[in-house]
N, C-alpha and C positions, 0 to 999 in steps of 0.2 A: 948127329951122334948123341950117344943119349948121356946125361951128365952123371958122372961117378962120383962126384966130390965136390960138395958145398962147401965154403969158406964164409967164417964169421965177413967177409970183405966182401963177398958176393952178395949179402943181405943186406938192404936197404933200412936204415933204423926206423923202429917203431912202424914198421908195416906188417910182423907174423902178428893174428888176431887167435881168438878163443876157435873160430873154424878150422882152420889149417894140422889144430893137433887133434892127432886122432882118440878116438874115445877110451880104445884102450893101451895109450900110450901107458899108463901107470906110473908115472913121474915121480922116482923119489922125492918125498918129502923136503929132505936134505938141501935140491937143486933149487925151492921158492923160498924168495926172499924173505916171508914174512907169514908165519900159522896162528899166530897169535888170534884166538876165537874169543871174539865179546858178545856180551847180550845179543845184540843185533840181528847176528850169522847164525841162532839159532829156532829153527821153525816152531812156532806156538804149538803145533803138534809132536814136536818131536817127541813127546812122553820119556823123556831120558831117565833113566833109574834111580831112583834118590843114593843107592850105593856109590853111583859116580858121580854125586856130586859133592863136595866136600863139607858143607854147615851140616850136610847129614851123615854125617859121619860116624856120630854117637844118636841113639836112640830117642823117640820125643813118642812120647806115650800122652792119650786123656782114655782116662775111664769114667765110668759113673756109676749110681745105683740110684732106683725111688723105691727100690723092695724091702719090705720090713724086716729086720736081724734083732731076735731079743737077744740080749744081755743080760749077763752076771752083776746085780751090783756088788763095787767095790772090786771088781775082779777086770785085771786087761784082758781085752777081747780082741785079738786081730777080724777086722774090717773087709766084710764079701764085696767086692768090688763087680759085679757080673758083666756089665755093658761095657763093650770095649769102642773108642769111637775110632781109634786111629792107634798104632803098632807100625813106626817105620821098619823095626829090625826084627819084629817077632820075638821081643824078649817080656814080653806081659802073658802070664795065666792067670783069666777072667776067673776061674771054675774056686770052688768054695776053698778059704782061704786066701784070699788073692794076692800073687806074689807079682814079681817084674826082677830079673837077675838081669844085672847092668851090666857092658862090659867097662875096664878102666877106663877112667876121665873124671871130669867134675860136671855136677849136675844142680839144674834150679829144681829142687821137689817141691810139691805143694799141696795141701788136699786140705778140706771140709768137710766134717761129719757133725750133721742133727740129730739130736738126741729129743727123744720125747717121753714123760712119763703118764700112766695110766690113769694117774690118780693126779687131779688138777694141783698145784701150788706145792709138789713132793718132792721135785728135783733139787735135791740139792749141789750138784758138783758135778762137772765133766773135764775130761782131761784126754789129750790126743798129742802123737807122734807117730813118728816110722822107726822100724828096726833094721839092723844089717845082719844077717844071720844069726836072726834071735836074739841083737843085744841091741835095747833104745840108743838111739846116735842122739849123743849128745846135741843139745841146741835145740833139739827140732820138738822138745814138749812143752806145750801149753795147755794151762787151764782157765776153767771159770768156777768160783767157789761163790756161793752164796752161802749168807749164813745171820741171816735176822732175828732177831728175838724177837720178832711180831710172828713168827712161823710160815709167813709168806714165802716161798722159794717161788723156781721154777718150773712150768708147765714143757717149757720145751727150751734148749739153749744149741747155737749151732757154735762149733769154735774152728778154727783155721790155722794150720801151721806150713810154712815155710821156710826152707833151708838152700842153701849152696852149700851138697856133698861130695867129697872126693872120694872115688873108688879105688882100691887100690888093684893091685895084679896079683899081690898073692893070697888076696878074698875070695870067695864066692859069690859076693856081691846080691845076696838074695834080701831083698827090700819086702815091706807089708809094712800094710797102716794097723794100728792100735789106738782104742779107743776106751776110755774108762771113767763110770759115771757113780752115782749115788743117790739115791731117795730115801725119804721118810714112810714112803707107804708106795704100793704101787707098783707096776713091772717096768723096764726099760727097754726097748728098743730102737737102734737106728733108724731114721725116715729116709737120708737121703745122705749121700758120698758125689763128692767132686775130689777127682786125682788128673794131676798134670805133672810130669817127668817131663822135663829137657836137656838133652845134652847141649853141653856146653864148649869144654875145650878136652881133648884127648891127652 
């Protein structure tokens, strides 16, 4: 007679194995003990979406440039950033003018602009920040003044700034780097741009 009715009492413990269920049993989630997923359980191929992973949450940008940008002396110049190396969220435009619109969170910024002048020993002054919708954010400007009475200046000066900025929700959040130099004689242009954007905490 054929059996109609299995009992937890009729099952010998710890004898059903991974073979006995079938494949497409589809077993609520619910029903195992334990889902809990670590490093381990996950295949070096699995290519998993940086969106679903949580440190990537907020956006991590580096860009660059070695293309030459003249300049205005004594005039801020936002900074052409062209080479993009990496854009987790798509919120960087490489194309002239280079912007990155953030979404809310707090962010490590940071970037490097070389200055060079035409005429040897002219440079006198460089000075760099970023803006948030056209207004410099506070913190993030620095400069290098030189200013000798032998008239010896600068042939070229690179300066660096860094900030931890918060965005808010009801900004735009549109970022660009600015750069601003001065000589004695001679034209100015940019040599070379390092930018890195990290998100931080949402």
């Amino acid at each position: 007679m054929a059996l109609s009715k299995i009992t937890a009492a009729s099952i010998t413990d710890n004898t059903i194995t991974n073979t006995q269920i079938n494949s497409s049993a589809a077993i609520a989630k619910t029903k195992l003990a334990a889902l809990d997923i670590v490093n381990a359980d996950v295949n070096a191929s699995a290519a998993i979406a940086t969106t679903k992973v949580a440190s990537y949450a907020l956006p991590i940008i580096f860009a660059y440039s070695t293309t030459s940008q003249s300049i205005s002396a004594t005039t801020w110049t936002y900074v052409d950033i062209p080479t993009q190396v990496i854009d987790t969220h798509n919120r960087f435009d490489p194309t002239s003018v280079s912007y990155w619109q953030l979404l809310p969170g707090k962010y490590f910024m940071s970037a490097t602009v070389d200055i060079e002048c035409s005429v040897h020993n002219n440079l006198t002054a460089q000075y760099v920040r970023f803006t948030q919708d056209g207004t410099a954010i506070n913190g993030s400007e620095v400069d290098q003044y030189m200013n000798h009475t032998g008239g010896d200046h600068f042939t070229s000066t690179s300066k660096h700034t860094a900030i931890i900025h918060n965005c808010q929700q009801a900004n735009s959040n549109v970022m660009r780097l600015q750069t601003w130099a001065n000589s004695g004689a001679g034209t100015l242009a940019i040599k070379r741009v390092q930018l890195s954007v990290i998100g931080l905490i949402e």
